[in-house]
N, C-alpha and C positions, 0 to 999 in steps of 0.2 A: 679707867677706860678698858673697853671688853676689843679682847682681839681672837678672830676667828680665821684660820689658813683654810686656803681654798687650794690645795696645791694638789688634784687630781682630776679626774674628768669630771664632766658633770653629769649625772645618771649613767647610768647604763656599767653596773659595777663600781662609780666612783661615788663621788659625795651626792649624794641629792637633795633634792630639797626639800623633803620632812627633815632629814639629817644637819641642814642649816638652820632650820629654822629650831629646833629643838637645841640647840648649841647657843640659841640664842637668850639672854638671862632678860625675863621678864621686866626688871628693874633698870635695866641697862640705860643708859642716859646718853652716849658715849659709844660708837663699835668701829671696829678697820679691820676691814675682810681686804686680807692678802691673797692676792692673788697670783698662781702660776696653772694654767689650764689652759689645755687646746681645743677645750669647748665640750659639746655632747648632745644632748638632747633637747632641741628648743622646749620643750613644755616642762621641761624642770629650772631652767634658763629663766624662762618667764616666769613661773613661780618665784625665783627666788629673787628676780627683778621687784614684781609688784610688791612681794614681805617687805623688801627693804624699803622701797620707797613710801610704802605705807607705816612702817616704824616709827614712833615717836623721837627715837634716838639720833644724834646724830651721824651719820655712815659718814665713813672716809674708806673709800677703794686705792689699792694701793698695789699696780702692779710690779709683778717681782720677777717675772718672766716673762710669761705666754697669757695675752689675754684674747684668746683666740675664738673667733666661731661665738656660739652660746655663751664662754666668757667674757666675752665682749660687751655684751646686756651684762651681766652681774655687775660689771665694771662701774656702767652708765648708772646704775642707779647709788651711786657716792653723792654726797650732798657736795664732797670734796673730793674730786679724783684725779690719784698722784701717779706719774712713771719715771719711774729713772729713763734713763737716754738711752742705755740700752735696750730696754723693755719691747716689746711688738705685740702690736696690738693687731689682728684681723676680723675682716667681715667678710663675708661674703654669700652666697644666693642659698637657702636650706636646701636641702636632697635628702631622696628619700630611696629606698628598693619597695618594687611593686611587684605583682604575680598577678595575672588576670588576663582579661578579654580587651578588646579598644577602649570597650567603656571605664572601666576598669582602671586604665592606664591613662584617659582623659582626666577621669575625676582626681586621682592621684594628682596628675599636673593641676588642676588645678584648685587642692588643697595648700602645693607647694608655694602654689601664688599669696596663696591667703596667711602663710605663714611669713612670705618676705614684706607682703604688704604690715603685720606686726613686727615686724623687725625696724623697718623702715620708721615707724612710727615713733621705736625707741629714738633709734637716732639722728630722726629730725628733732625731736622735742629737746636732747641732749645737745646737738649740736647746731644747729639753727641752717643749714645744709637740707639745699631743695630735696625733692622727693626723686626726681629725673635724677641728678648728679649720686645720692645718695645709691637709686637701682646700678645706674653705672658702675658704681666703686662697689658693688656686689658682687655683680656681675662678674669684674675683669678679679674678682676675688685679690683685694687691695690688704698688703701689708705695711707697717706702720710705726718705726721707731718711736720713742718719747717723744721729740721734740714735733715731729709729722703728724702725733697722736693729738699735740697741744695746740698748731697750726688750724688743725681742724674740726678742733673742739672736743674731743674726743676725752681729755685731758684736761683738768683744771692747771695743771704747775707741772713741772718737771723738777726731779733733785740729781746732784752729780752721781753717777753709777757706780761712783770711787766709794762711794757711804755704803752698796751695798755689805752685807754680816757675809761670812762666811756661810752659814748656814742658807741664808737668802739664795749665793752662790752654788750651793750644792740641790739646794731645790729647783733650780732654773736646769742643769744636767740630769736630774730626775725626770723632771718634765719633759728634757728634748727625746728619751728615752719612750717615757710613755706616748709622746706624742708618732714620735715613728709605728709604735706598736698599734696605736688607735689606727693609724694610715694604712699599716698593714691592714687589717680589718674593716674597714671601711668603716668606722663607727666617729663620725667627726658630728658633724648637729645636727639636725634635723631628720630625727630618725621618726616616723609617726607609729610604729607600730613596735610592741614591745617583742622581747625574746622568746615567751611562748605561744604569742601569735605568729611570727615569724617560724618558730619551730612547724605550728600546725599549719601555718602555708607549705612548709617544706615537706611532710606528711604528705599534705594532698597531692605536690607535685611529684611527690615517689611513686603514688598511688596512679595519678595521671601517665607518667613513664610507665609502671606497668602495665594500664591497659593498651598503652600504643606500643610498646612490647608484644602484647601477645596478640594484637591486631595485625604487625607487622609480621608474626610468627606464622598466622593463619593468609597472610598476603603471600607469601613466602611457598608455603604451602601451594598457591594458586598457582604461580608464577611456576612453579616446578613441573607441575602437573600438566600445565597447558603447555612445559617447555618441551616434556615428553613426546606428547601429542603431534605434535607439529615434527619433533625429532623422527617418531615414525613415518608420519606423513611423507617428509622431507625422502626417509629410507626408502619410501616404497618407491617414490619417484627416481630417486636412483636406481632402483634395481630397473623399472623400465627403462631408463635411459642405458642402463649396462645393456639390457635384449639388445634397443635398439642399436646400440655400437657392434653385439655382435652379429647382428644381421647383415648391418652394412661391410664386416669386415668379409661374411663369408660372400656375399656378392661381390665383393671387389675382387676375393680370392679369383671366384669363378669368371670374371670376366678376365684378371691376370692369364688363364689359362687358356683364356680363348685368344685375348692379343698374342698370346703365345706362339697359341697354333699358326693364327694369321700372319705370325711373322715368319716361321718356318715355311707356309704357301708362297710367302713372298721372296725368303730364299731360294726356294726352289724354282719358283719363278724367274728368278731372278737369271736363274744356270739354265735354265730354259733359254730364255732370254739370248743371253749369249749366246747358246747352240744356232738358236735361229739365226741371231745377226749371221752367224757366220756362213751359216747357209744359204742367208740372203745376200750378202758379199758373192760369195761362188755362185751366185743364181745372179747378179746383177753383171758378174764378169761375162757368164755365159750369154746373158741377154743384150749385152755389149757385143757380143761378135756376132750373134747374130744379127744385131743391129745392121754389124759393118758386113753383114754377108747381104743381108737386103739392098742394103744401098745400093753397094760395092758387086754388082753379080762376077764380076771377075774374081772378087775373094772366095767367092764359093764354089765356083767354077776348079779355082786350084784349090779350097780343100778338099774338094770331090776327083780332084784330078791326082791331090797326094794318096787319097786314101785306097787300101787295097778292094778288092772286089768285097773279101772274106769281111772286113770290117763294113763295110756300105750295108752288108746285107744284115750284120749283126745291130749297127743302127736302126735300119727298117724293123726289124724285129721289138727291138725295145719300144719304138716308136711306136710299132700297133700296140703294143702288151700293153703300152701306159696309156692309148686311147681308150683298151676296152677296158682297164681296169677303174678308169676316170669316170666310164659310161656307167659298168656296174654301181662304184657310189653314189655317182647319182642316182641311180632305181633305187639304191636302198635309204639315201638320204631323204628321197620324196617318198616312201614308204615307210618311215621309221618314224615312228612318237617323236613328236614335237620336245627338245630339250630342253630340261629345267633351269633355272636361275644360274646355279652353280656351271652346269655345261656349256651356257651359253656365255656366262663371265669368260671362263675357260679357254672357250671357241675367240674369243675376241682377241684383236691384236693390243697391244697397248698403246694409251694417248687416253685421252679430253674423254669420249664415250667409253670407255670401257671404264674410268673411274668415274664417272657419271653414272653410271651402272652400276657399278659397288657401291656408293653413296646408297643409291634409291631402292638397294637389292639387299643389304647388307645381311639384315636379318635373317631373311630365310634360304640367304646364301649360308650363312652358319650352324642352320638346322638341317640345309643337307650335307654339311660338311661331317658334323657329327653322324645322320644318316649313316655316310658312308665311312665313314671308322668305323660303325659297329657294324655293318655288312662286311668289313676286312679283315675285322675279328673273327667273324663266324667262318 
């Protein structure tokens, strides 16, 4: 009897399947391909499926470990297939890495399709396990002790794991090793495209990167140049908006100086003001007793009767002095130019019309105010 170890991947660096089949002795009558694999590439999987099963010989599979992925098919095609109880056996859905357009990435899927549907095929035929249940246990990617391997057909017999050889033992810790390492890399089954197409897909895609590199470079470019642009633009607009801040500030100046002035007219006013009150106090007392001298001719009678001759006469005097001197202003008040805004603000007493009048006058009551600063200057 011919015995052949299967204890590493399947393609892609490990065993492949010219390399079984040439291992295999043309005369052989008799073979037990042992197995410990975490599977590999379905299309050397399936090669070495169909050899065996096409063999004149008897095959007995027998696994020792890991009959995982792709080994799984090696497994199925035993005329007689053994696992210890320890043993795990898995299936599940092929995958692939793709590079391309939608179409690209459709066809891809469904290539993927076409290779679970030969998978399926194995292990309906081997296991007698519907087509639907079989995708499912794909799918949920189903692992599988000996005796769960035999349950389900998967398995002709189980033997106890105590029989495993030492050696048996040390290839199963081999395996778990390589098989973390396949994980790392992502190189478990159904790989459809080999290493140096993959390499020349990764070529184009460096190539592809670079032109969107230098696309992005020349984008960059745009992006800058139009950020300039606008940066100017944006300057220039502030510097108007500077004028206009300082135009407003120096007119705010100039009217600061005018409320200025206007509030010094209103102090002064103000002490005017009071001058008058009090003069119109003393002018109201005075018009009080003459009040009471009208009424009263007996009070007048005794101020006229208190006062000496020399003062009566000095009254009359004042009395005319201040009729003709009342007379004269009025000859020269009806004689004299009509007064401006300001003179006539001036002229007014204060209340309701005279700020009624600075409201409606304001203006060009402050352009002869100014006027007449610079006439006081000169």
């Amino acid at each position: 009897m011919h015995e052949i170890k299967l204890y590493d991947a399947i393609g892609y660096g490990g065993i492949t399947a010219a390399e079984l089949t040439a291992a295999m002795p043309a005369d052989a009558t008799e073979v037990t391909i042992r197995i410990n694999s975490p599977g590999g590439a379905v299309s050397d999987g399936l090669a070495m499926y169909n050899y065996l099963k096409d063999h004149p010989a008897k095959i007995t599979t027998v696994v020792d470990g890991y009959a995982a992925s792709a080994a799984s098919i090696v497994m199925l095609a035993g005329d007689v297939r053994v696992a210890h109880k320890s043993s795990i056996i898995m299936i599940h859905d092929p995958w692939s890495m793709a590079v391309g357009d939608s179409n690209d990435l459709r066809h891809t899927a469904d290539v993927l399709d076409e290779h679970a549907e030969a998978l399926v095929d194995i292990y309906e035929a081997a296991t007698g396990i519907g087509r639907d249940e079989l995708r499912a246990m794909m799918d949920a990617e189903t692992w599988m002790r000996g005796e769960a391997a035999l349950d389900y057909g998967f398995a002709t017999m189980v033997i106890d794991a105590g029989h495993e050889t030492k050696k048996q033992a040390a290839a199963s810790v081999q395996f778990a090793h390589m098989f973390a390492a396949l994980q790392g890399g992502k190189e478990l089954m159904s790989k459809e495209k080999t290493r140096k197409e993959i390499a020349a897909e990764l070529e184009q895609a460096k190539a592809t990167i670079d032109e969107v590199k230098i696309e992005a470079a020349e984008t960059v470019a745009e992006v800058e140049a139009k950020a300039e642009q606008e940066k100017a633009e944006v300057l220039a607009q502030l510097d108007a908006v500077k004028a206009d801040i300082e135009a407003i500030r120096t007119e705010r100046d100039e009217a600061k100086a005018a409320l200025e002035l206007v509030n010094a007219e209103i102090e002064t006013a103000k002490a005017e003001l009071v001058e008058v009150s009090a003069q119109v106090e003393t002018a109201n007392a005075e018009a009080e007793a003459a009040k009471a001298a009208l009424v009263n001719p007996a009070v007048a009678d005794a101020v006229l009767a208190d006062a000496n001759p020399e003062a009566i006469a000095q009254v009359d005097a004042e009395a005319d002095a201040a009729e003709e001197a009342a007379r004269e202003k009025a000859d020269v008040e009806e004689n004299a130019e009509p007064k401006n805004e300001l003179e006539q603000w001036e002229a007014m007493d204060q209340g309701a019309d005279r700020s009624a009048f600075w409201a409606a006058n304001k203006r060009a009551i402050f352009r002869q105010m100014e006027a007449r600063e610079k006439q006081e200057v000169k």
